[in-house]
N, CA, C and O atoms as a GROMACS GRO file, in nm:
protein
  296
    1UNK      N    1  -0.048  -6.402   2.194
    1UNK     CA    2  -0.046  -6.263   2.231
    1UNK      C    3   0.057  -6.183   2.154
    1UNK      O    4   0.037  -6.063   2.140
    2UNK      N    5   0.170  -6.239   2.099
    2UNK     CA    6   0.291  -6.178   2.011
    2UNK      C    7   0.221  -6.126   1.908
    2UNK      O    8   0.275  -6.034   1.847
    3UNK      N    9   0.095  -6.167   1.866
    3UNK     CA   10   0.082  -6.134   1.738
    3UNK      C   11  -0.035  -6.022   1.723
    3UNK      O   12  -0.058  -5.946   1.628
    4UNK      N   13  -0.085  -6.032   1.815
    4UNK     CA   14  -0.115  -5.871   1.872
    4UNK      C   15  -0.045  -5.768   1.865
    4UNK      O   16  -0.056  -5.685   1.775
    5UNK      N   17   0.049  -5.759   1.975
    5UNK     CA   18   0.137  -5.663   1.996
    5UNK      C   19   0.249  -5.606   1.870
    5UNK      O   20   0.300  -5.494   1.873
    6UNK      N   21   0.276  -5.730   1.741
    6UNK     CA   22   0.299  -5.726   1.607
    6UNK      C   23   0.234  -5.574   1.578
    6UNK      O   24   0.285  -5.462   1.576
    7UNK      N   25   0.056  -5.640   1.549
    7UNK     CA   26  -0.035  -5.551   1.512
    7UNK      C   27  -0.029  -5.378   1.539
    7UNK      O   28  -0.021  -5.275   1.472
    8UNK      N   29  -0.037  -5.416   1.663
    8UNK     CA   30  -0.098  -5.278   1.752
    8UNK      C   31   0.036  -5.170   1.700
    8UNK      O   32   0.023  -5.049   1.682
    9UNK      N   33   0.188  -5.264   1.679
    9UNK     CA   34   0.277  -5.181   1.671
    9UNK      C   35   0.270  -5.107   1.508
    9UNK      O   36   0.288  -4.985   1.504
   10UNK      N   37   0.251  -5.158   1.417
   10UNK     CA   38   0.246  -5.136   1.278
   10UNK      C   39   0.145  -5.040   1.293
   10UNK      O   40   0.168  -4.933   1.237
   11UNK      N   41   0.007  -5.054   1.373
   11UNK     CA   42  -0.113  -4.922   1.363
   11UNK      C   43  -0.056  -4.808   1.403
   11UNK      O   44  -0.101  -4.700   1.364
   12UNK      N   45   0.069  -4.817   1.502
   12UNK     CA   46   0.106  -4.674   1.521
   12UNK      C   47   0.137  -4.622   1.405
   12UNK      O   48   0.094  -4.514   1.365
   13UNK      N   49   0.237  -4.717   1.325
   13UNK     CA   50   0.334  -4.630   1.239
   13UNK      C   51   0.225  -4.552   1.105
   13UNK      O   52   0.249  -4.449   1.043
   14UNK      N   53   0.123  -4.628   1.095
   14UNK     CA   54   0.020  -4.578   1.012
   14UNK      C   55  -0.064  -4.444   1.064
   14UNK      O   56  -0.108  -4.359   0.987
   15UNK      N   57  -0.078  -4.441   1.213
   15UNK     CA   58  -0.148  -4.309   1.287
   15UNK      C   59  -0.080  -4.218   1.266
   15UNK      O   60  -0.120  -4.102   1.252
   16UNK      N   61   0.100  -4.277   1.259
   16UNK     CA   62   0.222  -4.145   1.264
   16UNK      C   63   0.199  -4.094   1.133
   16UNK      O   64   0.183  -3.972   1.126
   17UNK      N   65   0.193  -4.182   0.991
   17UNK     CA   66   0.254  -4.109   0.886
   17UNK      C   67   0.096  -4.050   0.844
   17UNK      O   68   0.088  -3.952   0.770
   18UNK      N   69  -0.020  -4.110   0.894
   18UNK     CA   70  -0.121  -4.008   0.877
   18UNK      C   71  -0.135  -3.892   0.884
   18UNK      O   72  -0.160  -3.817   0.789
   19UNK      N   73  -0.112  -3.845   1.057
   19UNK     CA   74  -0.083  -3.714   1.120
   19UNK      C   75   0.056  -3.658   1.056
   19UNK      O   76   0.084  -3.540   1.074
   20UNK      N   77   0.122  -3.724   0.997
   20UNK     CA   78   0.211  -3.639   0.901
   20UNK      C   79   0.195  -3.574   0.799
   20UNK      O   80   0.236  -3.462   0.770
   21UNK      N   81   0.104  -3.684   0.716
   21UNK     CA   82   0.031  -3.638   0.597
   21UNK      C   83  -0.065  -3.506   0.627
   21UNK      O   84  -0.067  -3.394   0.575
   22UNK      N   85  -0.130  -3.554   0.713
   22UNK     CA   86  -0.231  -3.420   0.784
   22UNK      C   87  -0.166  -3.285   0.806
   22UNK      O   88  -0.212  -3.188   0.745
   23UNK      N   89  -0.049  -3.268   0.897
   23UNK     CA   90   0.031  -3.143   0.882
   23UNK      C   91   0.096  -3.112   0.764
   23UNK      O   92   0.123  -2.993   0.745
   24UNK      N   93   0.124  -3.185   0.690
   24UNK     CA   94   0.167  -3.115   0.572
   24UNK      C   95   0.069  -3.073   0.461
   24UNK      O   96   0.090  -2.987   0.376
   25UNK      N   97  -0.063  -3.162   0.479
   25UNK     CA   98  -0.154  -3.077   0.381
   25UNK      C   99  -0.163  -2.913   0.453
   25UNK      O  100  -0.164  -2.802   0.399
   26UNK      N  101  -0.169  -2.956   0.602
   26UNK     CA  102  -0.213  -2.773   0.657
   26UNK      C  103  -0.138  -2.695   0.604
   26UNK      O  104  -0.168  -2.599   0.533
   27UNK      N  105   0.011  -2.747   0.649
   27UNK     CA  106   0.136  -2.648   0.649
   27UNK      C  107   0.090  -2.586   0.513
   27UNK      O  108   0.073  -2.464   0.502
   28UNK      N  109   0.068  -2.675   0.407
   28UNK     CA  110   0.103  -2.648   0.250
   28UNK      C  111  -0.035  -2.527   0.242
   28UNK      O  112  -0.007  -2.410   0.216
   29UNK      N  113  -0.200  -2.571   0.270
   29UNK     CA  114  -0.246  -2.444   0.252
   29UNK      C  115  -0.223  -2.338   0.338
   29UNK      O  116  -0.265  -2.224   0.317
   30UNK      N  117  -0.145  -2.376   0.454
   30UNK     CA  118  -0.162  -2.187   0.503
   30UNK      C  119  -0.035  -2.188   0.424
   30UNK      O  120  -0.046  -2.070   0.389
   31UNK      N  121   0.044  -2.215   0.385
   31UNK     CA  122   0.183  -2.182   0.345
   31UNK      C  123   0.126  -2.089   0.196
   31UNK      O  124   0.182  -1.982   0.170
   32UNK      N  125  -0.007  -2.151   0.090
   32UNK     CA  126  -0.044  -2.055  -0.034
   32UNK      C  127  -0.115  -1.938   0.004
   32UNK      O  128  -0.080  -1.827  -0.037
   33UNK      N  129  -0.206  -1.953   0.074
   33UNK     CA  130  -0.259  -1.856   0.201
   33UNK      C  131  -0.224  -1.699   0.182
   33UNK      O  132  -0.278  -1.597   0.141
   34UNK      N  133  -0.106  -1.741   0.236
   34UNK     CA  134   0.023  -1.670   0.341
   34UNK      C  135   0.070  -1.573   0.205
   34UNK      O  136   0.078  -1.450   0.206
   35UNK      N  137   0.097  -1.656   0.098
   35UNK     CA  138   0.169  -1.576   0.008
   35UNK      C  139   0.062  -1.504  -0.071
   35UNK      O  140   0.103  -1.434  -0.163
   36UNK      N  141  -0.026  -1.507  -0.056
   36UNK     CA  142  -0.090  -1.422  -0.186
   36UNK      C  143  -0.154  -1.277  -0.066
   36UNK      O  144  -0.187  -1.170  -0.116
   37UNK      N  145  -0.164  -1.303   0.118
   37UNK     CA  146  -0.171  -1.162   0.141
   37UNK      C  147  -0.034  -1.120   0.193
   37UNK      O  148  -0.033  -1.078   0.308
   38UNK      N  149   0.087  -1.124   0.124
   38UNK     CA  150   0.197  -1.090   0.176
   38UNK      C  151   0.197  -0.949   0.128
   38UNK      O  152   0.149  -0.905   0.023
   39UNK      N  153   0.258  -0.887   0.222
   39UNK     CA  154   0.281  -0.742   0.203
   39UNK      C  155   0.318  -0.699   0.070
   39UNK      O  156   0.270  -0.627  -0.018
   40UNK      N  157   0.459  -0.794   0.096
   40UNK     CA  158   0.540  -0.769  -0.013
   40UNK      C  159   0.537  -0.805  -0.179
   40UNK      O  160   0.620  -0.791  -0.269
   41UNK      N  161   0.403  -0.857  -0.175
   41UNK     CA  162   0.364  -0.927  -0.339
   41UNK      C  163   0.253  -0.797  -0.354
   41UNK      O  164   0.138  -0.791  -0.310
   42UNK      N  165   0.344  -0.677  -0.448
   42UNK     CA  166   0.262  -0.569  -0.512
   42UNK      C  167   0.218  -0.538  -0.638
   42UNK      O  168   0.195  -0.431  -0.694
   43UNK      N  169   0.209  -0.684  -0.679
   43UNK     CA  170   0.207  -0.684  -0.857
   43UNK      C  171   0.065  -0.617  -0.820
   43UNK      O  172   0.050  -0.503  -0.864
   44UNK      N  173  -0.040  -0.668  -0.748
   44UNK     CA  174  -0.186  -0.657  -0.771
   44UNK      C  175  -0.196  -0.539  -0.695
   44UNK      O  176  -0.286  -0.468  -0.738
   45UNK      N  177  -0.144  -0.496  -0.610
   45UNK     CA  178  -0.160  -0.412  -0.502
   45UNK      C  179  -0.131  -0.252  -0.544
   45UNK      O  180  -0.024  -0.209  -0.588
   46UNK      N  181  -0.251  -0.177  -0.519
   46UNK     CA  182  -0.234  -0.020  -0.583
   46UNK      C  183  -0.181   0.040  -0.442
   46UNK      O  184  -0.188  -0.038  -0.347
   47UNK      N  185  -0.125   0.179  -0.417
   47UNK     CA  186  -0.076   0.259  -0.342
   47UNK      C  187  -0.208   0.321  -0.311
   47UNK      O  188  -0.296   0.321  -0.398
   48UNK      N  189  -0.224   0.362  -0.222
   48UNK     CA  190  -0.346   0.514  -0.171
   48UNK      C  191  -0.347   0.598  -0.225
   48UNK      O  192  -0.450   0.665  -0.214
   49UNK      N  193  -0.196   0.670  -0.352
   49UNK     CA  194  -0.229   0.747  -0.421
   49UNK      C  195  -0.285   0.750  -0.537
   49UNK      O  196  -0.358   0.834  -0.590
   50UNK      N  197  -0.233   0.623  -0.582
   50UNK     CA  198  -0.259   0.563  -0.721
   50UNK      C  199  -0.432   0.553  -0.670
   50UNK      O  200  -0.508   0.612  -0.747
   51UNK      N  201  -0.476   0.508  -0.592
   51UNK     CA  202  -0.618   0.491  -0.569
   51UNK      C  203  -0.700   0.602  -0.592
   51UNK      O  204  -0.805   0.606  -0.655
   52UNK      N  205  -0.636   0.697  -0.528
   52UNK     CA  206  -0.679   0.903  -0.530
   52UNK      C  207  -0.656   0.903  -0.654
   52UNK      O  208  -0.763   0.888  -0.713
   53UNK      N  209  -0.584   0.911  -0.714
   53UNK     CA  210  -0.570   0.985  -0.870
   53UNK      C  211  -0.657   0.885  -0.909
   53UNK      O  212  -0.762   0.948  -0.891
   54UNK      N  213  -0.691   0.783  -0.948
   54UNK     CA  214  -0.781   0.714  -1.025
   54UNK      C  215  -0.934   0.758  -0.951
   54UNK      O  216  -1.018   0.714  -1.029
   55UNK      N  217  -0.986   0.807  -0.866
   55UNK     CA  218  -1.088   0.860  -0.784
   55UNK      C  219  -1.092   1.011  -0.906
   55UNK      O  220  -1.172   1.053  -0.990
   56UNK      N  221  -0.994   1.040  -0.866
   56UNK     CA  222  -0.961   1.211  -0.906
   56UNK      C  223  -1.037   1.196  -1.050
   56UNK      O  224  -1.155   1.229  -1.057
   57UNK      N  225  -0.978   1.154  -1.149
   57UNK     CA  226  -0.983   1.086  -1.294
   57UNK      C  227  -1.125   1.040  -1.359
   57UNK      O  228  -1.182   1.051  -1.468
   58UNK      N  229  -1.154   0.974  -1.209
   58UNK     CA  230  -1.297   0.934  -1.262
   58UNK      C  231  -1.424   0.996  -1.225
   58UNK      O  232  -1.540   0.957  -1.238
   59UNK      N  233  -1.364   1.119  -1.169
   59UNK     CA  234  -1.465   1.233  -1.170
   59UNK      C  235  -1.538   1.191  -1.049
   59UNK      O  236  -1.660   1.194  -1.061
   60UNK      N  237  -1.489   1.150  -0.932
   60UNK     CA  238  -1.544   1.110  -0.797
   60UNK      C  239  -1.520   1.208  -0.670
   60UNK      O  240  -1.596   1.211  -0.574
   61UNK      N  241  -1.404   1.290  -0.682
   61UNK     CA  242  -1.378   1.363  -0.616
   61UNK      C  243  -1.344   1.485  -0.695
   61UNK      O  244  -1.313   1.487  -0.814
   62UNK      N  245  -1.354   1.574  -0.625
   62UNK     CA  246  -1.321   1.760  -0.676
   62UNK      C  247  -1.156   1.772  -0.674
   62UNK      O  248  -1.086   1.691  -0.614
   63UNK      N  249  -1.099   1.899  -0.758
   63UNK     CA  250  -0.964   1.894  -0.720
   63UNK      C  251  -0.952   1.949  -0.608
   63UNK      O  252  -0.856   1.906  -0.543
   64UNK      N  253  -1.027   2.046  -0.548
   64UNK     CA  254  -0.993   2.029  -0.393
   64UNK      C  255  -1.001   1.925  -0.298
   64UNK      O  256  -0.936   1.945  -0.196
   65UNK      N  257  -1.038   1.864  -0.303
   65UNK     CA  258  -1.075   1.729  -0.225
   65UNK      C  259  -0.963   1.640  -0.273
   65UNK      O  260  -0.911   1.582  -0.178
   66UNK      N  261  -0.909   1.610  -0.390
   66UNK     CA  262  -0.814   1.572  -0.432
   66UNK      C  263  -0.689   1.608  -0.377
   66UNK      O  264  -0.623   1.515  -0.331
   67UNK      N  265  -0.626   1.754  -0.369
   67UNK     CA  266  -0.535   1.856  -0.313
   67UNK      C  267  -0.525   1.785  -0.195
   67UNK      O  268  -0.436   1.705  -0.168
   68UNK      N  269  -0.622   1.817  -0.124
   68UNK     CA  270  -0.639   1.795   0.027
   68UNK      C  271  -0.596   1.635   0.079
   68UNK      O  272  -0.526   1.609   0.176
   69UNK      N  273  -0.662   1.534  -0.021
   69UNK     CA  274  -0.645   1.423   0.092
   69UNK      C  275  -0.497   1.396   0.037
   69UNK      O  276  -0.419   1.343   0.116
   70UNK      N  277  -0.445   1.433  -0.106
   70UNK     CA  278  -0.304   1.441  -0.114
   70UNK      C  279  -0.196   1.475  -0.033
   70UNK      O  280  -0.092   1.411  -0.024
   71UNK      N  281  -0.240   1.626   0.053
   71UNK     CA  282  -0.155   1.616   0.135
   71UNK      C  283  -0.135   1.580   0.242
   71UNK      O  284  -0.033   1.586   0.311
   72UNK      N  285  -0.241   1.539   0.263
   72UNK     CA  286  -0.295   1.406   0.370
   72UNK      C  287  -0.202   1.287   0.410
   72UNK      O  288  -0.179   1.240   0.521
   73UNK      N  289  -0.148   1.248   0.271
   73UNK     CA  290  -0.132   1.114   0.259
   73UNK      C  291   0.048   1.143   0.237
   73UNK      O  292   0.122   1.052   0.275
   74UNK      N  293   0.104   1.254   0.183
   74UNK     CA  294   0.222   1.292   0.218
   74UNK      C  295   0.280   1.329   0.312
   74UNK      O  296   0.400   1.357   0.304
   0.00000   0.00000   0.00000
C-alpha cells in the first residue's frame, strides 16, 4: 500500500504545476490583451478632432457641419 500512496502523492505535484502552467498561459494572454486596448497606448489612436478634420478634408462634411460639431467637441 506505501507504494500507492508514493504515487498518488507525486500526481498531485504534477496537477499543481499543470494548473500553474494553465494560469500563467491565461495571465500572459489577457496580460497582451490588456495592453494593446489600453487607453494610454496612442501611437494608433486618433482624437475626435483629428477624426473631424480628416471628415472635413475629405469632403464628407460641410464647413458648417464641421464649425458646429467642433464646437461640440470643445
Amino acid at each position: 500500500m506505501h507504494g500507492f500512496e508514493g504515487m498518488g502523492f507525486g500526481m498531485v505535484w504534477w496537477w499543481i504545476i499543470g494548473l500553474i502552467l494553465v494560469a500563467v498561459i491565461i495571465w500572459a494572454v489577457i496580460r497582451s490583451t490588456g495592453q494593446s486596448n489600453n487607453p494610454n497606448n496612442t501611437a494608433n489612436q486618433k482624437s475626435a478632432l483629428d477624426i473631424l478634420k480628416e471628415r472635413y478634408a475629405k469632403g464628407e462634411i460641410d464647413k458648417e457641419e464641421f464649425e458646429q460639431r467642433k464646437k461640440d467637441l470643445m
